[in-house]
Phi, psi and omega in degrees: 000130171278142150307132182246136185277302193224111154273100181249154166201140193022066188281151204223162169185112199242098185273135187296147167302178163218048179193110200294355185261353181253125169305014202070175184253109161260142200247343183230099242210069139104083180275134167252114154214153190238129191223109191268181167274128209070024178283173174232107158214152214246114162258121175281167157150133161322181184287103164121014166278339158104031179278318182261010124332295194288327209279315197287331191274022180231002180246357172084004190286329181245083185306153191271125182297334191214127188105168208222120182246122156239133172225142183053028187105341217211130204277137191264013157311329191267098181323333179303305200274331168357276171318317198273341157278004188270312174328238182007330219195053183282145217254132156261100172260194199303291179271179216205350160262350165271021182229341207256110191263312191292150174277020170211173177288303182303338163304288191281022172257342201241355194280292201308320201258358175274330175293339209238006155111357179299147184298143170322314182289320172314345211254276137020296183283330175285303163302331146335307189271002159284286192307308205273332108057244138332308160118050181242003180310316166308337204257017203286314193273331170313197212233135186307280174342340204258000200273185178271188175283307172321296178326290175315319169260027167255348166288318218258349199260329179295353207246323151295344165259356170286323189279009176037105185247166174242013197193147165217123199243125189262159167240122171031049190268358152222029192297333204270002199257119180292222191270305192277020192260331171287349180278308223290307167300328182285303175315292186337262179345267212308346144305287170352290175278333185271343174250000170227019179074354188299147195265157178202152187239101183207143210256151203169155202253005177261143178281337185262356175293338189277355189284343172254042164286180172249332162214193186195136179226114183251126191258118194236149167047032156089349158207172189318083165303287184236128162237157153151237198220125188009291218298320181274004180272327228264318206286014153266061180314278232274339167303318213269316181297358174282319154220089178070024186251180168261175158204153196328165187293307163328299178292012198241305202284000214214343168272326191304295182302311196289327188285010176285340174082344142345113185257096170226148203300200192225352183263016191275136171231356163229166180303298207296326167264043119319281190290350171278330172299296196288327159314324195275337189272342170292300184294359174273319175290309201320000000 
């Protein structure tokens, strides 16, 4: 039977006005999603689609105005339960310097499991087991500030796993990061998840972080446009370029070539299945 990590149905979400005469901005507008456990899924949508909403109402940072968040069982409506859902549901936000407290990397790697009462001896081994993780061990006694943005946000993913979350939700967590500092956080996660189960949710405006999801849920004006698994979210070019995202480079040149009357598929999403598609129509004139 599967695990459901994360449940919303017909989730709502309303920021309040601070102008008595306006009724506030819904941001969320009756979201359906399903997230099992050890899934990889890349939630998508422009600036002002209402992704890091969603990202902050499944981590408790937000309650649902109208509608339901559940993760593990546990309705995040219920105040009791907060901690035992952030523990559950660790959050990675954008910068990496609002997050990073300690004047060394293992001080802020040892902050989360010191907040939630783990014994001291214990606490050692988790950041030990964070850091190395992470690839950051080397780096324990440095001074955060002193790190690269990648660096930093492998200190901060590290600081959410001493607290051994079973899920980890990232928010725009490489928006701020140059290329190679997003392979180096992009490589981590998907070690993660694929050699400890972790479920990880990450949300984000690049189109190529999504090709190795297990699912990509795209979200636009506040609800579920398309979901489902790379190859079949990405092969709706014009759905998708309809309201305002991309899609991989590969997949645009392989739509391009078919309205071109080229008979090459619309789901290629990488170089390597590019050059093999095009390999096999070379070896057929031969």
């Amino acid at each position: 039977m599967k695990h459901i990590m994360i449940k919303a149905e017909n989730t709502e979400f309303t920021y309040p006005s601070h102008n008595e005469s306006n009724q506030g901005t819904t941001a969320l507008k009756g979201i359906d999603a399903t997230i099992e456990k050890g899934q990889f899924v890349v939630v998508l949508g422009r600036n002002g689609s209402g992704k890091s909403t969603f990202a902050r109402l499944m981590n408790a940072l937000l309650t649902p105005t109208k509608g339901t968040i559940v993760v593990n069982g546990i309705n995040t409506a219920d105040e009791s339960k907060l901690w035992e859902i952030r523990r559950t549901c660790g959050m990675v936000f954008q910068n990496p310097d609002n997050q990073i407290i300690g004047t060394t990397v293992e001080e802020d790697a040892a902050f989360g499991p010191e907040n939630l009462g783990v014994p001291p001896e214990k606490i050692r081994s988790r950041v030990d087991n964070a850091l190395e993780s992470v690839g950051m061990q080397e780096y324990s006694k440095h001074a955060p500030h002193l790190l690269s943005g990648g660096q930093k946000q492998r200190v901060s993913i590290a600081g959410i796993l001493a607290m051994k979350p079973e899920c980890i939700i990232l928010d725009e967590a490489t928006a701020m990061l140059d290329p190679g500092g997003r392979k180096e956080v992009l490589k981590v996660i998907h070690k993660l998840n694929r050699e400890e189960n972790i479920t990880v949710v990450l949300i984000t405006h690049h189109m190529e972080e999504a090709i190795e999801a297990d699912k990509v849920i795209v979200i636009d004006a506040g609800r579920v446009v398309l979901e489902g698994q790379p190859k079949e979210v990405f092969s709706k070019v014009e759905e998708i370029k309809g309201i305002g995202l991309d899609v991989p480079q590969v997949t645009e040149l392989f739509f391009e070539l078919q309205s071109e009357g080229y008979e090459v598929p619309s789901n290629v999403l990488s170089i390597d299945e590019a050059v093999n598609e095009i390999s096999k129509k070379l070896k057929k004139k031969m």
